[in-house]
N, C-alpha and C positions, 0 to 999 in steps of 0.2 A: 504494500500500500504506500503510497507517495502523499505523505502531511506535508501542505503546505499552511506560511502562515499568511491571515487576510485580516490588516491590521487598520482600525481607523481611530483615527485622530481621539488623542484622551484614552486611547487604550493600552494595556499593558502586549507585545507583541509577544510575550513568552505565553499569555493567558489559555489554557486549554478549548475557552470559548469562541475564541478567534481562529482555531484551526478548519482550514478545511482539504476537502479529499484532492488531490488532482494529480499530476503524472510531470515526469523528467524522463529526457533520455539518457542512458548511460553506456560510455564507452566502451564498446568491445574492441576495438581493433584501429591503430593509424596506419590505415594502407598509404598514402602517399599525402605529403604537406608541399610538393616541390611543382610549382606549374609552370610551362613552359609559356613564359607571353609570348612567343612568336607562333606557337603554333595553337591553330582556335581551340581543334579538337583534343588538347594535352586536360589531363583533369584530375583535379584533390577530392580524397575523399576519405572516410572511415566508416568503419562497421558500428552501429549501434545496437542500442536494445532499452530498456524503457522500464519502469518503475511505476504503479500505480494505479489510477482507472486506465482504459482501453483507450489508445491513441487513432484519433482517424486520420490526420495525413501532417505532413511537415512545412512549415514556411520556412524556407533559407534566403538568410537575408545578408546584405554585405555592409557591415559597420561601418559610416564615413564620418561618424562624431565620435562622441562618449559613450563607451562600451554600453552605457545604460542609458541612454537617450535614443530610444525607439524613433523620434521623430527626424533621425538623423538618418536611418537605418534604410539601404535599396533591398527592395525584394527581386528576389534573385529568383525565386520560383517556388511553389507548392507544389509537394510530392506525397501521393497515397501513402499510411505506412505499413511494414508487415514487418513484426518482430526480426532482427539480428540482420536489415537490411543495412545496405550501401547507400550512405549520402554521398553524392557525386555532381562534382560542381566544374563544369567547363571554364578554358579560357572566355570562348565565344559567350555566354551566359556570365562571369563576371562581369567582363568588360560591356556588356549591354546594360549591365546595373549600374555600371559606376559611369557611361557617358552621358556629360560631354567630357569626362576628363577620362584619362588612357592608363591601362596596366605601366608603372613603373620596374623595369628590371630590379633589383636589391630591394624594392618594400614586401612587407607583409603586411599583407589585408586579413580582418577579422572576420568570421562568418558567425552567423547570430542564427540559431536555430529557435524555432516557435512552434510546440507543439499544438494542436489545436484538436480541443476532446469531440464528442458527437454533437454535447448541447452549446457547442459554439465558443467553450471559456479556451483561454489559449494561455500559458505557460511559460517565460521565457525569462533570463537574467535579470531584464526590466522588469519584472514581478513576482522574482524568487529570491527571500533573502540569503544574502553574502554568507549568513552562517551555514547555511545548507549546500550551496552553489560549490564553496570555494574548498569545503573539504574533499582530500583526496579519496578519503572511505567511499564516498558517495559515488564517484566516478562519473560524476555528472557529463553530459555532451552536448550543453546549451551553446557551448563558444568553440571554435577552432580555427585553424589559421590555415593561410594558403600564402607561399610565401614565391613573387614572380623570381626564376632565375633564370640563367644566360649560361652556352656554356665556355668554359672552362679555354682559355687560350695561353698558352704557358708565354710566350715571347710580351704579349700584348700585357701582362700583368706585373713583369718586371718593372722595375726604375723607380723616382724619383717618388714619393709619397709625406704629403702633409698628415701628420696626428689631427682625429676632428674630436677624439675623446676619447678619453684615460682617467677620468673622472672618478673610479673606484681603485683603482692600487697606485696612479698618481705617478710612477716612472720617467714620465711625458708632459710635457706641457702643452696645450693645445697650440697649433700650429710649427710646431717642431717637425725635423724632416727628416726622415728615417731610405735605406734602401730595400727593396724588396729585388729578391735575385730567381734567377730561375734556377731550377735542380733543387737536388741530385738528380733527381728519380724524371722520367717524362712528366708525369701528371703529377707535379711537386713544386713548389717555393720554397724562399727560407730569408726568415729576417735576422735579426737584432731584434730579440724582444724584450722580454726581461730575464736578466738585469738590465736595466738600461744603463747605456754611458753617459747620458744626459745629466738625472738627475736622483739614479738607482742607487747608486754608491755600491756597484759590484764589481769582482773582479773576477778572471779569469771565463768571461764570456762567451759563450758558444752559439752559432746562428739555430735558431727553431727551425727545425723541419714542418712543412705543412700539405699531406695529403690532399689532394681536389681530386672531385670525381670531376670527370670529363663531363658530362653529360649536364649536369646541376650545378656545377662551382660548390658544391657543399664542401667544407671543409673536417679534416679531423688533424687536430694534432696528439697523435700517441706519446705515452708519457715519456719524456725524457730529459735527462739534468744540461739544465744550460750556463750554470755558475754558480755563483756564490753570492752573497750580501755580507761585505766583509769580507773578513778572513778563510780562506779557503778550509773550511772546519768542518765534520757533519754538521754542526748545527744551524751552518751556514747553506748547506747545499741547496738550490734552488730546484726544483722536477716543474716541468709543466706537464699538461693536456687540454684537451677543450675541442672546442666546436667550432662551424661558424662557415662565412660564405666567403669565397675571392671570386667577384663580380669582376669578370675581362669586359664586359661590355658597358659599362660603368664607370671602370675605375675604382670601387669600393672595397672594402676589406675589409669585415664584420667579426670579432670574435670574439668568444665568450670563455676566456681563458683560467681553468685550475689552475692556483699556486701554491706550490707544498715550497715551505720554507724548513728547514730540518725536520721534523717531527709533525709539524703543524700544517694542516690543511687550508689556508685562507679562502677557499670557496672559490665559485666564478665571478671572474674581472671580466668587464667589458673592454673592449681595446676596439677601437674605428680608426680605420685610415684611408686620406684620397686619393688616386693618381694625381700625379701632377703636371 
């Protein structure tokens, strides 16, 4: 059964009296987040499944405001539903939601799912609270992303690159100028990350190797030690890994970088860079 709560003005939103019945869908599977803007028929999508009263069909919407402002939101299209199907969203079908304006290669677009029951009430972020929505237990599958990419040209992605933000581990100064080099590997780059010489105060520095699929620009960087912070000491040793996109058709370079500093896990750092 799917409790939602339906809370008005002067009321307590935890109160048992303001509960009522209605449905979520919930995540079974992300078959593909990566969509080709060049090509119409390329398409994102995932497997769900559902929580609650009986679901009669789906509105898929494309978020151009605040994640919660419905009246921001294009409807992308309403689709019958049948338990543990494929929500499946085209180039061609974004991009008619979002004109006059056009799929950007490196953004990610939000897609806003709206269940709708038989007697017409309909279910979605805009009117499910945050406490329910945002845990992972729940496995909710009101929001998901489609993210346009370009692929992968190793020559065109080399050279001269401006920092647009380093904002979270701080290495960089925005507008600082770093190289990005091709290799080793064909479908590989490699910078100077962190440590940085800037303003990291490391030593003994190593370039980051950085995996791209061909196909996506997705990026993986696999864990491994690029220097030190200080003294060249365990305690000191730096490991990265992480994620993220090198957009050759753009110019962009997206990452979302693990740093284990001796022992310690500092979590993911954002790191953005431009061609220049």
């Amino acid at each position: 059964m799917g409790i939602l709560y339906s809370c008005k003005k002067g009321q307590i939103s935890g109160d048992s009296a303001n509960l009522i019945e209605g449905s979520y869908l919930t995540l079974t599977k992300n078959i593909n987040g990566n969509l080709d803007f060049s090509n119409p028929a390329a398409t994102v999508s995932i497997q769900v499944g559902s929580k609650g009263l009986p679901i009669q069909s789906v509105n898929i919407y494309a978020a151009t405001g605040s994640l919660l402002d419905k009246s921001k939101w294009k409807l992308i299209k309403n689709v019958p539903y049948t338990e543990g199907m494929n929500l499946v969203v085209t180039t061609a079908e974004l991009a008619a939601a979002l004109a006059p304006s056009v799929i950007a290669p490196g953004s990610q677009y939000f897609l806003q799912n709206e269940v709708v029951l038989a007697d017409g009430r309909k279910f979605s972020v805009a009117n499910t609270p945050s406490n329910f929505s945002s845990l992972p237990a729940y496995k909710f599958a009101l929001t998901w992303t489609a993210t346009a990419v370009c692929a992968f040209n190793q020559a065109a992605s080399a050279g001269k690159y401006k920092v647009a933000y380093d904002g979270d581990w701080v290495d960089y100064n925005t507008g600082d100028t770093l190289s990005v080099f091709a290799g080793p590997g064909p479908n590989q780059v490699n910078l100077l990350l962190y440590p940085s010489v800037v303003i990291g105060g490391g030593t003994q520095q190593v370039n980051t190797v950085i995996d791209v699929d061909p196909a996506t620009g997705a990026a993986t960087i696999k864990s491994q030690i690029t220097g030190y912070y200080g003294a060249p000491v365990p305690a000191n040793q730096v490991t990265l890994s992480g994620t993220g996109f090198v957009f050759s058709c753009t110019g962009l370079i997206t990452l979302k970088v693990d740093v284990i500093v001796g022992a310690t896990d500092y979590g993911a750092q954002k790191f953005v860079i431009q061609h220049q």
